[in-house]
C-alpha positions as CSV (number, residue, x, y, z in Angstrom):
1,X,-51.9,6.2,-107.8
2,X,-51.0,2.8,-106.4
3,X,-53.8,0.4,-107.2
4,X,-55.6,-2.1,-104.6
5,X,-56.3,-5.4,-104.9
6,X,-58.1,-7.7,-102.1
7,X,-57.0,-11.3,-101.5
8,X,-53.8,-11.5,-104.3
9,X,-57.2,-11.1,-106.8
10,X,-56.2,-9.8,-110.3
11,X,-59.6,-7.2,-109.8
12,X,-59.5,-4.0,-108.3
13,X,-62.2,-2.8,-106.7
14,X,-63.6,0.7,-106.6
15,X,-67.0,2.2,-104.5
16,X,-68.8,4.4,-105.8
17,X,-70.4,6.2,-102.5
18,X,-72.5,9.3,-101.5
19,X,-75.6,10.3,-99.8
20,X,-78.9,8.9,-100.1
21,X,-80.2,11.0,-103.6
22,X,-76.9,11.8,-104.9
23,X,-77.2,10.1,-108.1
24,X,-74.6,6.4,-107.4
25,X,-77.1,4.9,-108.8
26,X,-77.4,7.2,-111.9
27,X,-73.5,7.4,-112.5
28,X,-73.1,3.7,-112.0
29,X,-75.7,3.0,-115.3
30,X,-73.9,5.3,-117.2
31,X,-70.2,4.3,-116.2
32,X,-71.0,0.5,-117.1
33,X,-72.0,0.6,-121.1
34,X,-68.6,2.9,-121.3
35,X,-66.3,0.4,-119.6
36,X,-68.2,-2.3,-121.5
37,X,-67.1,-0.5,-125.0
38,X,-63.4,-0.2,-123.7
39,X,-63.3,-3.9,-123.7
40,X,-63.7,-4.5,-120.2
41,X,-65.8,-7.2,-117.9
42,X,-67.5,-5.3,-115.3
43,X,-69.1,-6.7,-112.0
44,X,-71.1,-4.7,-109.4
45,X,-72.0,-5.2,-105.8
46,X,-75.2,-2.8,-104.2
47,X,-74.5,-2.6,-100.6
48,X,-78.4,-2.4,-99.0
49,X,-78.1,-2.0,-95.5
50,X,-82.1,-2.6,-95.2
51,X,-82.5,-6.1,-96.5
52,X,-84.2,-7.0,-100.0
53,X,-85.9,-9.7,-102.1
54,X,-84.6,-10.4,-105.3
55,X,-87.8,-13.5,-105.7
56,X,-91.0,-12.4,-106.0
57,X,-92.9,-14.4,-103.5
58,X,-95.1,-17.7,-104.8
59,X,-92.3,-18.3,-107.3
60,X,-90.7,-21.7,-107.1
61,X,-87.0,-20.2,-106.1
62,X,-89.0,-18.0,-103.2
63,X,-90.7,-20.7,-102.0
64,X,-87.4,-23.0,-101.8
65,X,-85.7,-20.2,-99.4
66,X,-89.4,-19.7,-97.8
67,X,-88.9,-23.2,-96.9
68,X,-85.8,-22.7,-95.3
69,X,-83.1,-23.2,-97.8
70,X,-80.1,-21.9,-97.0
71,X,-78.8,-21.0,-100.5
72,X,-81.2,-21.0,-103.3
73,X,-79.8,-20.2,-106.8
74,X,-81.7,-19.4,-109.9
75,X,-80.7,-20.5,-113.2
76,X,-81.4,-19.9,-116.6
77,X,-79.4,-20.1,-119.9
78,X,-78.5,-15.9,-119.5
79,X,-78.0,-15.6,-115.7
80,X,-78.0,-16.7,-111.9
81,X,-79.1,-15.3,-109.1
82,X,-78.0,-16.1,-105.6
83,X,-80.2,-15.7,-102.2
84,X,-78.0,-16.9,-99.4
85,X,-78.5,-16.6,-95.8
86,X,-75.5,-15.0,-93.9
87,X,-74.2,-14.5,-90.6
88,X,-72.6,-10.7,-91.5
89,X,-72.7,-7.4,-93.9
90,X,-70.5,-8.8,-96.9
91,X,-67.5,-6.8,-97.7
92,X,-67.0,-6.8,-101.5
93,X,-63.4,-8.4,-100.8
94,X,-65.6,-11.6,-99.6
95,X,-67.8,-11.3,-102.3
96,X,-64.5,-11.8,-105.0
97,X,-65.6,-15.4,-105.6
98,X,-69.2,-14.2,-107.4
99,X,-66.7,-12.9,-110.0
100,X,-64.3,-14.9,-111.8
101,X,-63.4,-13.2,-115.1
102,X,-64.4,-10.0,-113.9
103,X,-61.6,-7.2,-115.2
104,X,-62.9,-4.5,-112.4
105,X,-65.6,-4.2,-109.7
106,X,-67.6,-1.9,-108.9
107,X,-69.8,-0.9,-105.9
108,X,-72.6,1.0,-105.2
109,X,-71.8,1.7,-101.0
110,X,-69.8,1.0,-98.8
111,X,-68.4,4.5,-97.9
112,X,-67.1,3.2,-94.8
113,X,-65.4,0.3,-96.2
114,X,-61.8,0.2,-97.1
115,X,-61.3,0.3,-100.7
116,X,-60.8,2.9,-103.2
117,X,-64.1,5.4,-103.4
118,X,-65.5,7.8,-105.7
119,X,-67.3,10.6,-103.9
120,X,-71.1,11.3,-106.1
121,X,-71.2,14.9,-104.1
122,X,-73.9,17.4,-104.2
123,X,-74.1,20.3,-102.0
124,X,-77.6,20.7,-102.3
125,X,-78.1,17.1,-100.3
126,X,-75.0,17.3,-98.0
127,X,-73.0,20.5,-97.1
128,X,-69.6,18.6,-97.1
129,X,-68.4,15.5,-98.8
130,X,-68.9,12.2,-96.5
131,X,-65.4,10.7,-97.5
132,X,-63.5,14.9,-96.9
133,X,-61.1,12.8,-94.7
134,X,-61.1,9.1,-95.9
135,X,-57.6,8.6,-97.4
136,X,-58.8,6.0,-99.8
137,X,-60.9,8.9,-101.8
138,X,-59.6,8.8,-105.3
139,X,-61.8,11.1,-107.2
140,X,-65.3,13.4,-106.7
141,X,-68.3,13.7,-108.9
142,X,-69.8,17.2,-108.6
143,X,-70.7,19.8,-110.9
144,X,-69.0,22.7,-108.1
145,X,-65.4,22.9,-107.4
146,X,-64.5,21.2,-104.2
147,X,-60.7,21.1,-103.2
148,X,-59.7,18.6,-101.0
149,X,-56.7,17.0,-103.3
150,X,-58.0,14.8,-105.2
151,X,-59.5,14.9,-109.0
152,X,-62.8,16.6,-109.2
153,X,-65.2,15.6,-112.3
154,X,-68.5,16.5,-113.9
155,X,-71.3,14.7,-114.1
156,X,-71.3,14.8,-117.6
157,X,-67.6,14.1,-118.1
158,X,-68.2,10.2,-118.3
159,X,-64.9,9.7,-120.2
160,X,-63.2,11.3,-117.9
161,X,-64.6,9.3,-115.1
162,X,-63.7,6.1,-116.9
163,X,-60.2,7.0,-117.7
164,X,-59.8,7.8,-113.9
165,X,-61.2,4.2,-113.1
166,X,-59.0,3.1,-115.8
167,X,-55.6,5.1,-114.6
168,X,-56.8,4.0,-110.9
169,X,-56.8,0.4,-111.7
170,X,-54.2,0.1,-114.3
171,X,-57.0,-1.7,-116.5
Protein backbone atom coordinates (compact mmCIF):
# COMPACT_ATOMS: atom_id res chain seq x y z
CA UNK A 1 0.00 0.00 0.00
CA UNK A 2 1.55 3.28 -1.14
CA UNK A 3 1.63 5.56 1.80
CA UNK A 4 0.34 9.40 1.82
CA UNK A 5 1.90 12.24 3.02
CA UNK A 6 0.33 15.98 2.97
CA UNK A 7 2.47 18.98 2.16
CA UNK A 8 6.22 16.99 1.59
CA UNK A 9 5.48 16.26 5.62
CA UNK A 10 7.46 13.23 6.94
CA UNK A 11 3.74 12.16 8.92
CA UNK A 12 1.27 10.19 7.41
CA UNK A 13 -1.99 10.71 8.25
CA UNK A 14 -4.76 8.26 8.86
CA UNK A 15 -8.80 8.82 9.90
CA UNK A 16 -10.26 6.87 11.78
CA UNK A 17 -14.13 7.38 10.66
CA UNK A 18 -17.71 5.80 11.17
CA UNK A 19 -21.11 6.62 12.35
CA UNK A 20 -22.15 8.50 15.25
CA UNK A 21 -21.88 5.33 18.16
CA UNK A 22 -19.58 3.21 16.42
CA UNK A 23 -16.99 3.16 18.87
CA UNK A 24 -13.89 5.92 16.94
CA UNK A 25 -13.68 7.13 20.00
CA UNK A 26 -13.24 3.78 21.80
CA UNK A 27 -10.68 2.31 19.17
CA UNK A 28 -8.74 5.53 19.06
CA UNK A 29 -7.97 5.22 23.25
CA UNK A 30 -7.00 1.85 22.79
CA UNK A 31 -4.85 2.27 19.50
CA UNK A 32 -2.73 5.16 21.12
CA UNK A 33 -0.95 3.41 24.42
CA UNK A 34 -0.05 0.55 21.65
CA UNK A 35 1.59 2.88 19.20
CA UNK A 36 3.10 4.62 22.17
CA UNK A 37 4.88 1.22 23.32
CA UNK A 38 6.13 0.59 19.62
CA UNK A 39 8.21 3.66 20.13
CA UNK A 40 6.14 5.92 18.28
CA UNK A 41 4.94 9.89 18.79
CA UNK A 42 1.30 9.98 18.11
CA UNK A 43 -0.83 13.16 17.38
CA UNK A 44 -4.68 13.29 17.05
CA UNK A 45 -7.13 15.67 15.48
CA UNK A 46 -11.19 15.32 16.63
CA UNK A 47 -13.06 16.63 13.79
CA UNK A 48 -16.42 18.33 15.64
CA UNK A 49 -18.60 19.56 13.23
CA UNK A 50 -20.85 21.25 16.10
CA UNK A 51 -18.45 23.73 17.72
CA UNK A 52 -16.83 23.15 21.31
CA UNK A 53 -15.18 24.82 24.30
CA UNK A 54 -12.11 23.49 25.53
CA UNK A 55 -12.16 26.76 28.59
CA UNK A 56 -14.41 26.55 31.04
CA UNK A 57 -15.95 29.89 31.16
CA UNK A 58 -14.79 32.60 34.14
CA UNK A 59 -11.28 31.13 33.69
CA UNK A 60 -8.64 33.62 32.81
CA UNK A 61 -7.80 31.92 29.11
CA UNK A 62 -12.00 32.03 28.50
CA UNK A 63 -12.17 35.31 29.36
CA UNK A 64 -9.15 36.50 27.03
CA UNK A 65 -11.05 34.88 23.93
CA UNK A 66 -14.52 36.16 25.57
CA UNK A 67 -12.91 39.39 25.14
CA UNK A 68 -12.22 38.99 21.69
CA UNK A 69 -8.90 37.45 21.28
CA UNK A 70 -8.27 35.95 18.30
CA UNK A 71 -5.84 33.25 19.39
CA UNK A 72 -5.65 32.46 23.03
CA UNK A 73 -3.12 29.79 24.09
CA UNK A 74 -2.75 28.08 27.42
CA UNK A 75 0.38 27.13 28.83
CA UNK A 76 1.72 25.15 31.48
CA UNK A 77 4.98 23.21 32.09
CA UNK A 78 2.97 19.70 30.61
CA UNK A 79 0.85 21.11 27.74
CA UNK A 80 -0.83 23.83 25.48
CA UNK A 81 -3.93 24.38 24.31
CA UNK A 82 -5.00 26.45 21.40
CA UNK A 83 -8.52 28.31 20.87
CA UNK A 84 -8.21 30.14 17.63
CA UNK A 85 -10.89 31.74 15.58
CA UNK A 86 -11.11 30.53 11.89
CA UNK A 87 -12.54 31.40 8.81
CA UNK A 88 -13.10 27.44 7.61
CA UNK A 89 -13.47 23.45 8.81
CA UNK A 90 -9.64 22.65 9.18
CA UNK A 91 -8.39 19.83 7.15
CA UNK A 92 -5.86 17.82 9.15
CA UNK A 93 -3.27 18.52 6.22
CA UNK A 94 -3.57 22.36 7.57
CA UNK A 95 -3.40 21.39 10.88
CA UNK A 96 0.44 19.70 10.16
CA UNK A 97 2.07 22.64 11.94
CA UNK A 98 0.34 21.69 15.56
CA UNK A 99 2.68 18.69 15.18
CA UNK A 100 6.27 18.87 14.74
CA UNK A 101 7.92 15.67 15.91
CA UNK A 102 4.86 13.85 15.52
CA UNK A 103 5.85 10.10 13.82
CA UNK A 104 1.93 9.51 12.70
CA UNK A 105 -1.39 11.29 12.98
CA UNK A 106 -4.38 10.25 13.67
CA UNK A 107 -8.01 11.43 13.32
CA UNK A 108 -11.11 10.92 14.81
CA UNK A 109 -13.50 12.24 11.36
CA UNK A 110 -13.29 13.35 8.53
CA UNK A 111 -14.90 10.52 6.46
CA UNK A 112 -15.23 12.76 3.71
CA UNK A 113 -11.78 14.07 3.68
CA UNK A 114 -9.08 12.72 1.47
CA UNK A 115 -6.69 10.77 3.35
CA UNK A 116 -6.24 7.29 4.29
CA UNK A 117 -9.44 5.90 6.54
CA UNK A 118 -10.12 3.20 8.76
CA UNK A 119 -13.84 2.25 8.63
CA UNK A 120 -15.15 1.56 12.81
CA UNK A 121 -18.33 -0.53 11.11
CA UNK A 122 -21.23 -1.89 12.94
CA UNK A 123 -24.18 -3.26 11.29
CA UNK A 124 -26.37 -2.79 14.09
CA UNK A 125 -25.90 1.31 13.71
CA UNK A 126 -25.59 1.44 9.83
CA UNK A 127 -26.60 -1.26 7.27
CA UNK A 128 -23.55 -0.56 5.01
CA UNK A 129 -20.20 0.82 5.57
CA UNK A 130 -20.08 4.85 4.96
CA UNK A 131 -16.62 4.73 3.11
CA UNK A 132 -18.06 1.04 0.75
CA UNK A 133 -16.88 3.22 -2.27
CA UNK A 134 -14.13 5.74 -0.94
CA UNK A 135 -10.88 4.56 -2.67
CA UNK A 136 -8.82 5.78 0.21
CA UNK A 137 -10.38 3.01 2.61
CA UNK A 138 -7.42 1.06 3.84
CA UNK A 139 -8.84 -1.21 6.47
CA UNK A 140 -12.47 -2.01 8.47
CA UNK A 141 -13.07 -2.58 12.13
CA UNK A 142 -16.01 -4.93 12.57
CA UNK A 143 -16.54 -8.05 14.40
CA UNK A 144 -18.74 -9.48 10.95
CA UNK A 145 -17.12 -10.27 7.75
CA UNK A 146 -17.67 -7.47 5.25
CA UNK A 147 -15.96 -7.92 1.76
CA UNK A 148 -15.33 -5.01 -0.04
CA UNK A 149 -11.33 -5.61 -0.74
CA UNK A 150 -9.79 -4.31 1.79
CA UNK A 151 -8.47 -5.87 5.35
CA UNK A 152 -11.20 -6.58 7.71
CA UNK A 153 -10.24 -6.53 11.67
CA UNK A 154 -11.71 -7.31 15.10
CA UNK A 155 -12.23 -5.13 17.57
CA UNK A 156 -10.29 -6.95 19.76
CA UNK A 157 -7.38 -7.57 17.35
CA UNK A 158 -5.48 -4.22 18.52
CA UNK A 159 -2.18 -5.63 17.28
CA UNK A 160 -3.39 -6.26 14.34
CA UNK A 161 -4.77 -2.84 13.81
CA UNK A 162 -1.49 -1.31 14.76
CA UNK A 163 0.63 -3.36 12.45
CA UNK A 164 -1.84 -2.29 9.62
CA UNK A 165 -1.26 1.50 10.65
CA UNK A 166 2.33 0.54 10.87
CA UNK A 167 2.47 -1.47 7.29
CA UNK A 168 0.12 1.59 5.90
CA UNK A 169 2.54 4.23 6.98
CA UNK A 170 5.80 2.51 6.70
CA UNK A 171 6.42 3.63 10.42
Amino acid sequence: MPNIKFNNSSMPIISIVGNSGSGKTTLLVKMIPILKQRGFKVGTIKHDLHGFEIDKPGKDSWKHKQAGADTTIISSPSKIGIVKDVDHDYKPEELMLFFSGMDIILTEGYKRGKMPKIEVFRPEICKEPICRDDKNLIGIISNVQVDIGVPVLRFDDLQGIADLVIRYCTL
